[in-house]
C-alpha positions, 0 to 999 in steps of 0.5 A, a space after each residue: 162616556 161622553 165628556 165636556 171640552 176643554 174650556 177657554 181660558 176665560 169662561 163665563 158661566 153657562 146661564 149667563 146671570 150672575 150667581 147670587 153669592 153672598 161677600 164675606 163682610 168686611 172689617 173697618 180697615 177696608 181689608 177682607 179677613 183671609 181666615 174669614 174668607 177661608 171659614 166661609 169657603 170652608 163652611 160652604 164645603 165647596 171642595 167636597 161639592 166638586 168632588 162629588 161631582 167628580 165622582 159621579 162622573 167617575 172622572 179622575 183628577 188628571 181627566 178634570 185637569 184637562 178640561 179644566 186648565 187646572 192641574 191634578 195637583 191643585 185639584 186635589 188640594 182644592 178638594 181638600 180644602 188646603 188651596 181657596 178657589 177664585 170664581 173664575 176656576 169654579 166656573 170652569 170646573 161648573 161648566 164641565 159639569 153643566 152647573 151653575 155657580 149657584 151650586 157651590 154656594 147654595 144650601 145643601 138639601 137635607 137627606 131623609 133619615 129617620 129611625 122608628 123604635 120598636 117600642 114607640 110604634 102604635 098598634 092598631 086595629 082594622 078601622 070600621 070593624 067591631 072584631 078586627 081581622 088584622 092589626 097594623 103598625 105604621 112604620 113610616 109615619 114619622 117621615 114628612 112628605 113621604 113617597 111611599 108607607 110602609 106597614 107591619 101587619 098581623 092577620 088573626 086566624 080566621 073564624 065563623 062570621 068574620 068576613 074581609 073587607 075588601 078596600 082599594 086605594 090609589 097606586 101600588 102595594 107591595 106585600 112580604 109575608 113573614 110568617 104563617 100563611 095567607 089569602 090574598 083576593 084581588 079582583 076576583 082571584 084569591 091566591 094563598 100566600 105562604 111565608 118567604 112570598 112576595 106580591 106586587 099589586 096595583 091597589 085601585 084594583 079591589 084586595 083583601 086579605 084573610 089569614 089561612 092558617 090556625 096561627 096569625 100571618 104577619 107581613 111586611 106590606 108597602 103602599 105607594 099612594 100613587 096613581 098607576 098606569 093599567 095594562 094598556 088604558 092609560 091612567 087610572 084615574 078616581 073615576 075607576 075607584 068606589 065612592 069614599 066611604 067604600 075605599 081607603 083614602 091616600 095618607 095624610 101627613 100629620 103632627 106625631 102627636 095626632 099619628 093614632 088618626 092618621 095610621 088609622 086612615 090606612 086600614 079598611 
């Protein structure tokens, strides 16, 4: 594992700008608060930031001390919030982690998590269809800005005069069959899908589905509206896909409250 030298004595930070660091306030009598200065250090979760950098390096305390200049000892306490560090060490210790010292003061992004109860999921039917083939429930809908969309979907056993849709979309679809069984056309082969299968497609290529069994076929199915490269012609691009109203659009982020709408944009 490549590493960073040991630093002089009195680095600078590598951009070579001034981070833009906001003071503790000052009281009347001219004198910084020292448990002011310790809550914002604190606030700033500053020791936790180098030992996440740290870790993702898996460098240990001694390593980090030789590059640095500073003892384990002290980086250990600085970690843990026990000692306050001065600009000049956390430039040495964002040198050998190449960052800038904006990082350590700099809001922490916010991670995506979100829950979907099972009870506060929509079921809706196939769109433009009067007898529905299958039904789906988004199960993703909740999240913004969203890289992929994933699916519960029921195919109801097939009957006379019921033909499948067949849709196409930008990107790729992944598809796990969780019970019953299923045919799955894509392009102009049809294969039979059985429980515990899994398929990965690209999704500009013409699909559908169409349950084969006396019993409904649930899956789990995940779409990512993404453009996908073909075998050895480049990009697809929307030219390799039909007019509008004959494939399924890329998703749109909208409010929960208009989420009925939007899930029903997937369906075709």
């Amino acid at each position: 594992m490549a590493t960073a030298n040991i630093l002089p004595s009195n680095p600078t930070p590598s951009s070579g700008t001034r981070p833009d660091i906001h003071p503790v306030p000052e009281p009347a009598n001219g004198q910084v608060d020292g448990e002011a200065a310790e809550s914002f250090i604190a606030e700033k979760r500053i020791g936790e930031r180098i030992k996440y950098l740290r870790l993702k390096k898996s460098m240990g305390l001694v390593e980090l001390g030789r590059h640095t200049g500073l003892s384990a000892s002290f980086l250990s306490q600085l970690e843990t919030g026990r000692v306050v560090p001065t600009l000049r060490n956390l430039a040495r210790i964002a040198m050998v982690f190449s960052k800038d010292l904006n990082y350590f003061f700099e809001p922490e992004p916010q991670t995506i998590f979100r829950i979907h109860r099972g009870k506060d999921r929509i079921r809706l039917p196939q769109s433009g269809v009067q007898d529905p083939s299958y039904y789906f429930e988004s199960l993703g809908y909740m999240v913004p800005d969203r890289q992929l969309d994933p699916y519960f979907a029921e195919f109801l056993p097939s009957r006379p005069g019921r033909e499948p849709r067949p849709h196409q979309h930008f990107g790729c679809e992944f598809l796990y069959l969780l019970s019953g069984s299923l045919d799955l056309r894509h392009g102009e082969t049809t294969n039979r899908i059985e429980q515990g299968d899994a398929v990965y497609f690209d999704a500009s290529t013409t699909h559908s589905y169409e349950c084969a069994g006396e019993t409904p076929a649930t899956a789990l199915i995940v779409t990512l509206q993404q453009p996908v490269a073909g075998n050895g012609h480049g990009m697809r691009s929307s030219a390799n896909l039909p007019p509008k109203g004959q494939r399924t659009l890329p998703p749109v982020t909208l409010p929960p409250q208009t989420a009925r709408t939007r899930i029903a944009s997937k369906a075709g």
